[in-house]
C-alpha positions as CSV (number, residue, x, y, z in Angstrom):
1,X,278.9,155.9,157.6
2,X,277.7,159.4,156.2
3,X,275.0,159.9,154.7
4,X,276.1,163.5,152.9
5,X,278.9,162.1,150.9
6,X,278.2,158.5,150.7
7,X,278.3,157.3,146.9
8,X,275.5,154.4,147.9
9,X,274.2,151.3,145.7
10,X,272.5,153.6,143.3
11,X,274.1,154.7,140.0
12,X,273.6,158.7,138.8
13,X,270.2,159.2,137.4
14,X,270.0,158.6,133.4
15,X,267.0,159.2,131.0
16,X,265.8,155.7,130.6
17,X,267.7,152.9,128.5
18,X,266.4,151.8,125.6
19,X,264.7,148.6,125.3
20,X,263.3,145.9,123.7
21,X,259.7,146.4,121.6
22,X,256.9,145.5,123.8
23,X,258.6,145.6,127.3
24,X,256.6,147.5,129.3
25,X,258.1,150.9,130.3
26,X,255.0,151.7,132.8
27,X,253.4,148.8,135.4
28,X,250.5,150.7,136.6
29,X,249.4,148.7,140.4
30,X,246.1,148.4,141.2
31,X,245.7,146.8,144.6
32,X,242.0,145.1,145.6
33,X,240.2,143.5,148.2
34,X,236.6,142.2,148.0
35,X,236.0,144.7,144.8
36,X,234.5,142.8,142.9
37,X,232.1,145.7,141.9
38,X,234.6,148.4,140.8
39,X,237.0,146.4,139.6
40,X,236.2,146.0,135.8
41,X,235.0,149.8,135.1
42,X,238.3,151.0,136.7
43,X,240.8,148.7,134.3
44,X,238.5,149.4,131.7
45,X,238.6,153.1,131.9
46,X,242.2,152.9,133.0
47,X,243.6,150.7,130.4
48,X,241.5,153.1,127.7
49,X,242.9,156.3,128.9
50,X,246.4,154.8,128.5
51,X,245.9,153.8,124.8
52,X,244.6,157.0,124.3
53,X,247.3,159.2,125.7
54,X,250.4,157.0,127.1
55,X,252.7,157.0,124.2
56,X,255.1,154.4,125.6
57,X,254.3,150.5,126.3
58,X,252.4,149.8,129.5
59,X,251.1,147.3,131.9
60,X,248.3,147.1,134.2
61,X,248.6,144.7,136.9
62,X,245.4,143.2,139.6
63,X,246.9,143.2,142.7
64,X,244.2,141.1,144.2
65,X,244.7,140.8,148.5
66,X,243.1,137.7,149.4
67,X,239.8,138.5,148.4
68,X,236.7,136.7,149.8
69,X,234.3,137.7,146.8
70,X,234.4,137.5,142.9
71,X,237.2,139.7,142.2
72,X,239.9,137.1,141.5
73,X,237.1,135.8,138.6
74,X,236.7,139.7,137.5
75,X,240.5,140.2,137.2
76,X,241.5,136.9,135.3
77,X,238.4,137.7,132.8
78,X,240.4,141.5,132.4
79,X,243.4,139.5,131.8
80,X,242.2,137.2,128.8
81,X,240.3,139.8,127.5
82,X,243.2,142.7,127.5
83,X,246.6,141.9,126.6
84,X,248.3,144.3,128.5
85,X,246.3,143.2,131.9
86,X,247.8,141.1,134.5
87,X,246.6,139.2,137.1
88,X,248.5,138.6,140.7
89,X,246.3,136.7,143.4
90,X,248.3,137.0,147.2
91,X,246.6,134.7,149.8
92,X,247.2,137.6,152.6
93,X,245.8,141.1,153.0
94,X,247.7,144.2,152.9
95,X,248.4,147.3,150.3
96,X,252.0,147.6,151.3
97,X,252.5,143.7,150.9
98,X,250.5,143.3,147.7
99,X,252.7,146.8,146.2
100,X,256.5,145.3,147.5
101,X,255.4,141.8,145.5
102,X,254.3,143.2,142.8
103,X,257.0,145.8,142.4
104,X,259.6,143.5,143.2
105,X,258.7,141.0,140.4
106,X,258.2,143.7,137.9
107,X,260.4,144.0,135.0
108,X,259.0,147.8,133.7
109,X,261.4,150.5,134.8
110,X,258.7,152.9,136.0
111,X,256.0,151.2,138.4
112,X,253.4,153.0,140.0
113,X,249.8,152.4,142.2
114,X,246.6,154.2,142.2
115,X,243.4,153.0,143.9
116,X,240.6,151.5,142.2
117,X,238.2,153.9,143.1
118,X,240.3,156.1,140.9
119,X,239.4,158.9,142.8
120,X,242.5,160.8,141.5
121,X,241.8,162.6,137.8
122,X,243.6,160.4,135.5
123,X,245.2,163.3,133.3
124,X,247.4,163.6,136.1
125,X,249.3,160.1,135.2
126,X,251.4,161.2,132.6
127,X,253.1,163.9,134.7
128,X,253.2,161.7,137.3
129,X,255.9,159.4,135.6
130,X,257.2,161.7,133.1
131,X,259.8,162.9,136.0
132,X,260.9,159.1,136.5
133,X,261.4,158.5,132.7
134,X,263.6,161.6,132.0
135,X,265.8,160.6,134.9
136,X,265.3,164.0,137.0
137,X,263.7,162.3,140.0
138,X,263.5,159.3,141.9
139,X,259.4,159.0,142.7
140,X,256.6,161.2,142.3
141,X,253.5,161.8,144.1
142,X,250.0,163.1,143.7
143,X,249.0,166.1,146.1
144,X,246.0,166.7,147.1
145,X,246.8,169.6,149.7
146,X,249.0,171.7,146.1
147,X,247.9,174.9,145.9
148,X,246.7,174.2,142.3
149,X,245.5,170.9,143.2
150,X,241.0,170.7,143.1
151,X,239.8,167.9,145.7
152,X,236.0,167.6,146.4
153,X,235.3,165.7,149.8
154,X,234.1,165.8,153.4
155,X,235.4,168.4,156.1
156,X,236.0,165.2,158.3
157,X,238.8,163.5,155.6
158,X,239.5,166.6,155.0
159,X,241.0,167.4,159.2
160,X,242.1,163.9,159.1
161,X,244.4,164.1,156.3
162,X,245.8,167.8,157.0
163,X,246.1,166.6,160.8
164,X,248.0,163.7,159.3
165,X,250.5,165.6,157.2
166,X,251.5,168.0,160.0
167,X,251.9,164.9,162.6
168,X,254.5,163.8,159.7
169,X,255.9,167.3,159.3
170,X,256.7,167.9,163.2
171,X,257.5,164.2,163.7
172,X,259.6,163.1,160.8
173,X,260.6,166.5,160.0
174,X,259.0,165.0,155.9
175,X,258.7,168.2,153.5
176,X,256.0,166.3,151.3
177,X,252.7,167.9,150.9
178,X,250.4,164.8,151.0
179,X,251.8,161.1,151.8
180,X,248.1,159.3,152.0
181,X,247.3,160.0,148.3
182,X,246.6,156.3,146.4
183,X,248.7,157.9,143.4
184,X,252.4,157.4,143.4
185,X,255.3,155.6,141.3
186,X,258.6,154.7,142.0
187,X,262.0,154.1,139.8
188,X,262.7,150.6,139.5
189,X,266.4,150.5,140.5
190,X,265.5,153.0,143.0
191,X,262.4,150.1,144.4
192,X,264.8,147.5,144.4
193,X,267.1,149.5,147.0
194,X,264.3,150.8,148.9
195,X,261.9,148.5,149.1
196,X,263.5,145.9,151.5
197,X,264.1,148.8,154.4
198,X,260.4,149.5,154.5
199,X,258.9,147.1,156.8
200,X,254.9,147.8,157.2
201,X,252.8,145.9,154.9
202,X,249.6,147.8,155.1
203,X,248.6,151.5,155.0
204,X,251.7,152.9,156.0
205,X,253.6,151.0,153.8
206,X,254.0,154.5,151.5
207,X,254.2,157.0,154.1
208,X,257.5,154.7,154.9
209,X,258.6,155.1,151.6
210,X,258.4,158.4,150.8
211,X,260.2,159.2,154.8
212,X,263.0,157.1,153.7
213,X,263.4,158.1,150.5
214,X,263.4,161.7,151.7
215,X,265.6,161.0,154.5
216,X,268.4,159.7,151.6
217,X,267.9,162.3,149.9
218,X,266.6,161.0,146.6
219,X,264.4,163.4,144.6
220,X,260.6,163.0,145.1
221,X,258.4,164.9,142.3
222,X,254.9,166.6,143.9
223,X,252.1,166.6,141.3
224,X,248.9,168.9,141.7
225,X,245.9,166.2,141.2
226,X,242.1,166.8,140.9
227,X,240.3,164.5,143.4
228,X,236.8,163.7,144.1
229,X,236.2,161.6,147.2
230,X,235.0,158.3,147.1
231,X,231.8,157.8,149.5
232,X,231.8,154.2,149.5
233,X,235.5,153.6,150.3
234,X,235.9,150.3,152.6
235,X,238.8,152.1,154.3
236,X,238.4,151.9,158.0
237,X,239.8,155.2,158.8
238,X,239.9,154.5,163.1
239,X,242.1,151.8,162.6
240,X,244.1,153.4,160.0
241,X,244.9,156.0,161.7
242,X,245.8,154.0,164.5
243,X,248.4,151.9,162.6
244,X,249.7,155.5,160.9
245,X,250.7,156.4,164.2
246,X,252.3,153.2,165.6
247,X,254.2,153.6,162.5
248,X,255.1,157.2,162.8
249,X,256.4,156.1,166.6
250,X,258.7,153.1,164.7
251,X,259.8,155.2,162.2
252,X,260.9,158.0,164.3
253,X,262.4,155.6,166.8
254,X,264.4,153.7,164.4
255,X,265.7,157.3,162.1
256,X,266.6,158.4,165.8
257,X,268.5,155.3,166.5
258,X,270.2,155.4,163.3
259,X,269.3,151.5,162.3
260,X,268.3,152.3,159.1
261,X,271.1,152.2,156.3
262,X,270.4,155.1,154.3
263,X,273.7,155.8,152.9
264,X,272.7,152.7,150.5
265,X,270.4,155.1,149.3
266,X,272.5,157.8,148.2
267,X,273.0,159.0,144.5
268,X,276.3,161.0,142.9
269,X,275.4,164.2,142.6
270,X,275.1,165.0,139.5
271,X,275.2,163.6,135.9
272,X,277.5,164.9,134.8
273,X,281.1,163.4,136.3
274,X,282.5,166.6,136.5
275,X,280.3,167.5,139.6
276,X,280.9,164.0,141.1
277,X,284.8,165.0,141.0
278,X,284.3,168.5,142.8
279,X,287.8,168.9,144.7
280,X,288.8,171.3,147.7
281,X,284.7,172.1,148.4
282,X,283.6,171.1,152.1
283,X,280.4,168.4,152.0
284,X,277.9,169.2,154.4
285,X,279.8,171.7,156.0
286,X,276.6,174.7,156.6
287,X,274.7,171.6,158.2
288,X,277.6,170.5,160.5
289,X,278.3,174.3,161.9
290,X,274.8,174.5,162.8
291,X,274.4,171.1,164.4
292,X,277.8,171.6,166.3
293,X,276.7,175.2,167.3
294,X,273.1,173.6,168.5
295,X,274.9,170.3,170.2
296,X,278.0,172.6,171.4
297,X,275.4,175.1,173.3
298,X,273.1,171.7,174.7
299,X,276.8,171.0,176.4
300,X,277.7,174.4,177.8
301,X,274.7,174.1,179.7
302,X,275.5,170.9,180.7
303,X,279.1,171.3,181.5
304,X,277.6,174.5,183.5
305,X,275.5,172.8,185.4
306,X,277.8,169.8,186.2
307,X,280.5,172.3,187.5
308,X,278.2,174.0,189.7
309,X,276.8,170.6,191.3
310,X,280.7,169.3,191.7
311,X,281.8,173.0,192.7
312,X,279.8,172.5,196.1
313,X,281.7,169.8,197.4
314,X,285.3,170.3,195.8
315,X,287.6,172.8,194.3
316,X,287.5,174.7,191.2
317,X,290.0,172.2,188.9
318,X,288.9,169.1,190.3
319,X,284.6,170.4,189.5
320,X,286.1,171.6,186.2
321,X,288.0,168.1,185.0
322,X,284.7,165.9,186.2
323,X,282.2,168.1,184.7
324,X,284.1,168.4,181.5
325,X,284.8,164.7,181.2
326,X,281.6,163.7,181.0
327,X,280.1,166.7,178.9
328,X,283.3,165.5,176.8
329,X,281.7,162.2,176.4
330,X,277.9,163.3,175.7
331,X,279.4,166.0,173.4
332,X,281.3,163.9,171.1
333,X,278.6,161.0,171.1
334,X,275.9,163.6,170.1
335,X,278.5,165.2,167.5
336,X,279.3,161.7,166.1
337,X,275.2,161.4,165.3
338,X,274.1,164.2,165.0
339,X,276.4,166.6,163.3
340,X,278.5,164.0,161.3
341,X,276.0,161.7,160.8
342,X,277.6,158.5,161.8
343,X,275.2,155.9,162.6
344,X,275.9,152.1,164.4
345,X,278.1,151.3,166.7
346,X,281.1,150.8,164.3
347,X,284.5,152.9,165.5
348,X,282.5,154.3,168.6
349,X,285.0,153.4,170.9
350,X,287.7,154.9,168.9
351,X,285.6,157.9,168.1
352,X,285.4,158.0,172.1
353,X,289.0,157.9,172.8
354,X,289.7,160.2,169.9
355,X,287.5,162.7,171.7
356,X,289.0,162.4,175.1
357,X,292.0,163.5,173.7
358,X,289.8,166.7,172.4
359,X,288.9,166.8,175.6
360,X,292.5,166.9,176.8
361,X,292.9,170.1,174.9
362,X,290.3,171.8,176.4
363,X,290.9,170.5,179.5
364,X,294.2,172.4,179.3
365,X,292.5,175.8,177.7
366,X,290.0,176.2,180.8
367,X,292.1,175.1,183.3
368,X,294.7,177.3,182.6
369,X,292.4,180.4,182.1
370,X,291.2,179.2,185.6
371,X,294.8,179.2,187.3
372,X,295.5,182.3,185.8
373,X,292.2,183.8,187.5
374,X,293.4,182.0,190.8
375,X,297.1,183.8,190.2
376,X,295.2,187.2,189.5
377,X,292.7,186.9,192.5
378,X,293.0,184.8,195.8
379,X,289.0,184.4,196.1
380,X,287.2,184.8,192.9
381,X,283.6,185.3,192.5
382,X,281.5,182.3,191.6
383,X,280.0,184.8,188.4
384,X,283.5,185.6,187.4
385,X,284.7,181.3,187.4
386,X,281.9,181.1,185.2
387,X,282.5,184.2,183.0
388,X,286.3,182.9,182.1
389,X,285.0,179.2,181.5
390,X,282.4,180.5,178.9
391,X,285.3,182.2,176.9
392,X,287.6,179.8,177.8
393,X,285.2,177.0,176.1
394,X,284.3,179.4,173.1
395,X,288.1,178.8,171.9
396,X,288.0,175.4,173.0
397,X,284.8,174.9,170.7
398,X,286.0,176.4,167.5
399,X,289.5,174.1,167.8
400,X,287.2,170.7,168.5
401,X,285.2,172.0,165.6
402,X,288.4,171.9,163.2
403,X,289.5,168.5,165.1
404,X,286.4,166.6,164.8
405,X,285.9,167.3,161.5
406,X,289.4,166.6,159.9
407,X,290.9,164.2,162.5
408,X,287.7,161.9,164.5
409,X,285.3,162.1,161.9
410,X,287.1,162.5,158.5
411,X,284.7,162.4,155.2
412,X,286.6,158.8,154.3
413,X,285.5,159.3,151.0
414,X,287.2,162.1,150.0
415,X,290.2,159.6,150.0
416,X,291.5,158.7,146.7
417,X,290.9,154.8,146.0
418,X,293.4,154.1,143.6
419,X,297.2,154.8,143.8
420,X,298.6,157.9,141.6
421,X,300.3,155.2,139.8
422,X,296.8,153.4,138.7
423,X,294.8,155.9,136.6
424,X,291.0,155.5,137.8
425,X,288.5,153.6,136.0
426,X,286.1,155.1,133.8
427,X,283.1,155.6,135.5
428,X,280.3,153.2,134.4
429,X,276.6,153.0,134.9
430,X,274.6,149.7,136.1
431,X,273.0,148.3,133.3
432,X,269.2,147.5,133.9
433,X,268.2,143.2,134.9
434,X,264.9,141.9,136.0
435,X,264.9,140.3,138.7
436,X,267.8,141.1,140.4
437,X,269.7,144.7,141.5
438,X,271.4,146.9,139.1
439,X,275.2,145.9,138.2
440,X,277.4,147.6,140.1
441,X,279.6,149.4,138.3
442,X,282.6,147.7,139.1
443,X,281.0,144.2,138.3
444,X,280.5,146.1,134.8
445,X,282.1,143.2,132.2
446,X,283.6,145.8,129.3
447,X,283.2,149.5,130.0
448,X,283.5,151.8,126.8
449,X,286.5,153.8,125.9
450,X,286.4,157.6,127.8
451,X,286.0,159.1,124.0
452,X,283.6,156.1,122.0
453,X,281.4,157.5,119.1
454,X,277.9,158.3,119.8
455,X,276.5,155.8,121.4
456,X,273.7,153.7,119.8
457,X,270.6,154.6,121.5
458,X,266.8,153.4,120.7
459,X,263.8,155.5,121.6
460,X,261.6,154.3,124.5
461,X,259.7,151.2,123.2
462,X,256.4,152.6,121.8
463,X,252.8,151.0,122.5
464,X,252.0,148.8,119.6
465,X,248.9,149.6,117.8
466,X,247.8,146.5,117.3
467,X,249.4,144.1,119.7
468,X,249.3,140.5,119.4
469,X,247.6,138.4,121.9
470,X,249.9,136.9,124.0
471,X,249.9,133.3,124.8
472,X,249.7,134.1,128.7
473,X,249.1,137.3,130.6
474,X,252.8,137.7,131.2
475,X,253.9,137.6,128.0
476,X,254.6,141.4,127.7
477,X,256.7,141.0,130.6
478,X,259.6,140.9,127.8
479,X,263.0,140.8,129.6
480,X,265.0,143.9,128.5
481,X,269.2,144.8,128.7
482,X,271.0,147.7,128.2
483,X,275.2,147.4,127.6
484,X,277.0,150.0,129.9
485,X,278.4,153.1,128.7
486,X,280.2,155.7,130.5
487,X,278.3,158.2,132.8
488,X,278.1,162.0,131.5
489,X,278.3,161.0,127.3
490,X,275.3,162.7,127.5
491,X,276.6,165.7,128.9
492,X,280.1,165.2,127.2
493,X,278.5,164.2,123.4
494,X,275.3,165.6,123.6
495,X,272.1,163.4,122.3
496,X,270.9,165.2,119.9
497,X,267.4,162.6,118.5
498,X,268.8,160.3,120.9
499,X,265.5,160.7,122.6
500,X,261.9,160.2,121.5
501,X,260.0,163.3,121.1
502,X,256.8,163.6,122.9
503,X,253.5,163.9,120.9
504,X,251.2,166.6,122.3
505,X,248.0,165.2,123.3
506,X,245.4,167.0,121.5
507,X,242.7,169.0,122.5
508,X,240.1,166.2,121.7
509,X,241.9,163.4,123.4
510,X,240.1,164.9,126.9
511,X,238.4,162.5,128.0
512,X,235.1,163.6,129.7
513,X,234.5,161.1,132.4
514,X,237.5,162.5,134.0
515,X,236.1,165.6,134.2
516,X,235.6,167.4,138.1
């Protein structure tokens, strides 16, 4: 399948639906081990800069990792004592497992982690989700290595962490700035999707994430952060690094041998469903030229050098059908991967015979051009074989271009799924469920009529003043539902006050503490 044009599991992105007073829209992760010292000033000052400045609903949930000390004690006390605090207690260690639980249970449609060192200037939370709410990108991350971004600590973090980043960049080929940063949050629907294809449950669990994400090409946001470092951090940065790099190696390995399914990850591209109906425009078509040109020149060599090893021990036609047979066969599995994207095993073998009958053609090209030499001269030179096969493949290359591309690998969903005779359905988008994926659109009960009125729409639930004390620490976790309504009635209607306006937060709202 192809990961360019693939529509995927994910619906287009949409400001985020309106829900029910008191549902959480942020569940802010804190995950601990054995800290049972900083645990209550961090929620503390946490929870208070979110009352202060977070102007929708929130959550702050202990993400405690088998601790050995008082911690578990210190975060159920947080939880009776705060209403919007909740307590998770996992009998195994791990960051990465204690985030996928937690995130996977969590009914708020933005969910994001920070350590509780809270090293990471908490002004920077707000733009940090912002992104995520209005629908414009799929997770966001704090930077430490931005241009703008202010970070106080040691030249020996500092080396690792750069070091780290460019191991990632030359790897992985990742365009992020900073993947170690304990200040990150994901989409909810987007967490669902994601989440089970990242399989390290320590350190490296978010490194994963952001690679995979990337690699799908969903949107990650990059926020500048101020960060001071912590000097009595428990991490064990030997064996962390360690485990970053046996994960870098699986990583690689598995994107190389193309087991991951990304194209589950892939989004519509736009809004709007005029851009998801683009006609008569080629999908991918700059990066396929350039990966056939760099695969097609990889086999020239190759076919070279095969005809020159069979040339010394048989004629020209028979060195020229071997050596292009199998360059024919590395060529086509290497175009099938790498240029078109195709990943598995499924259709290989027709893919293959599809090929050889590419190869046919050439075959004929360069062994005519080579019997016409022979009918021109009875003993060419070995310089001027090779001189007639390069030009003789350059045609060759441009028609397997225009075959592979139409014939063996065909964008298959470019087809039309419906009949002329059926009109197509409105397209609908998945409404938001806990605990389960998103709808898919087709499973969508009663889609609206392509022209309704304007659609009823609630602002984002806003953060009571004076909540009530829930009977149990989950109580906030209020289920929420959204109907369906056709995709791009934003775009089509215009919202108008369909969306909450966001309150400035004034000058004296700083809060000192977080000051660098």
């Amino acid at each position: 399948m192809r990961t360019d044009s693939s529509p995927g599991d994910l619906p287009a992105r949409e400001h985020l639906p309106a829900t029910d007073a008191g549902t959480p829209v942020l569940d802010v992760v804190i995950p601990v081990y054995n800290e049972e010292k900083d645990l209550q000033p961090c929620v503390l000052r946490l929870h208070e800069h979110l009352k202060r400045t977070f102007p929708y609903a929130f959550r702050i949930t202990v993400a405690d990792n088998a601790s050995t000390d008082t911690t578990p004690q210190v975060a159920a006390r947080l939880a009776a004592r705060l209403p919007e605090v909740v307590s998770r207690r996992l009998e195994q260690k791990g960051r990465g497992r204690a985030l996928r639980t937690v995130w996977s249970a969590s009914d708020a449609p933005v969910l994001a982690y920070m350590d509780v060192d809270l090293s990471t200037d908490l002004n920077a939370l707000l733009p940090l989700v912002a992104p995520l709410i209005s629908g414009h990108s799929d997770l966001a991350i704090g930077s430490r290595l931005a241009r703008s971004s202010r970070v106080v600590r040691g030249a020996k973090r500092e080396f690792i962490s750069r070091s780290y980043n460019l191991i990632l960049r030359g790897s992985l080929q990742a365009r992020f700035s900073d993947a170690q940063c304990g200040f990150k949050a994901i989409r909810r629907d987007v967490a669902q999707v994601l989440l089970p294809l990242v399989e390290d449950s320590g350190w490296f669990f978010d490194t994963e994430m952001l690679v995979l994400a990337e690699r799908a090409g969903l949107r990650i946001h990059e926020v500048p952060v101020d960060w001071v470092d912590d000097p009595d951090s428990t991490v064990h940065i030997v064996r962390t690094a360690t485990d970053d790099l046996k994960g870098v190696w699986r990583v690689g390995r598995a994107l190389a041998g193309g087991s991951l399914s990304l194209d589950r990850l892939a989004r519509p591209f736009g809004d709007d469903p005029r851009d998801r109906e683009l006609t008569d425009v080629p999908k991918g078509l700059a990066r396929q030229l350039v990966g056939f040109c760099v695969v097609g020149g990889l086999s020239t060599l190759f076919y070279l050098l095969l005809y020159s090893g069979f040339r010394s021990f048989s004629g020209s036609q028979v060195a020229n059908a071997l050596a292009l047979l199998v360059s024919a066969v590395a060529n086509t599995a290497a175009n099938r991967r790498l240029t078109f994207g195709v990943r598995g095993r499924g259709g290989a073998v027709r893919h293959q015979a599809q090929g050889l009958v590419v190869f046919g053609i050439g075959l004929v090209l360069t062994s005519g051009s080579l019997a016409a030499l022979n009918a021109a001269t009875n003993d060419p030179a070995h310089s001027t074989e090779l001189a007639v096969l390069i030009a003789a493949n350059l045609a060759a290359t441009v028609l397997r271009f225009l075959l592979f591309r139409a014939w063996v690998f065909p964008d298959r969903h470019d087809e039309p799924s419906t009949s002329p005779s059926t009109p197509a359905p409105s397209p609908v988008v998945a409404s938001h469920r806990p605990g389960g994926h998103a709808a898919h659109p087709a499973a969508a009960p009663h889609p609206m009529p392509v022209r309704p009125g304007p659609p009823a729409y609630r602002p984002l639930p806003q953060r009571p003043t004076a909540p009530a004390t829930p009977s149990s620490p989950t109580q906030a976790a209020t289920s929420y539902d959204t109907a369906p309504f056709r995709a791009g009635d934003a775009a089509d209607q215009g919202w108008g006050d369909s969306t909450m306006q966001m309150q400035a937060v004034r000058p004296h709202d700083h809060d000192p503490r977080n000051a660098r």
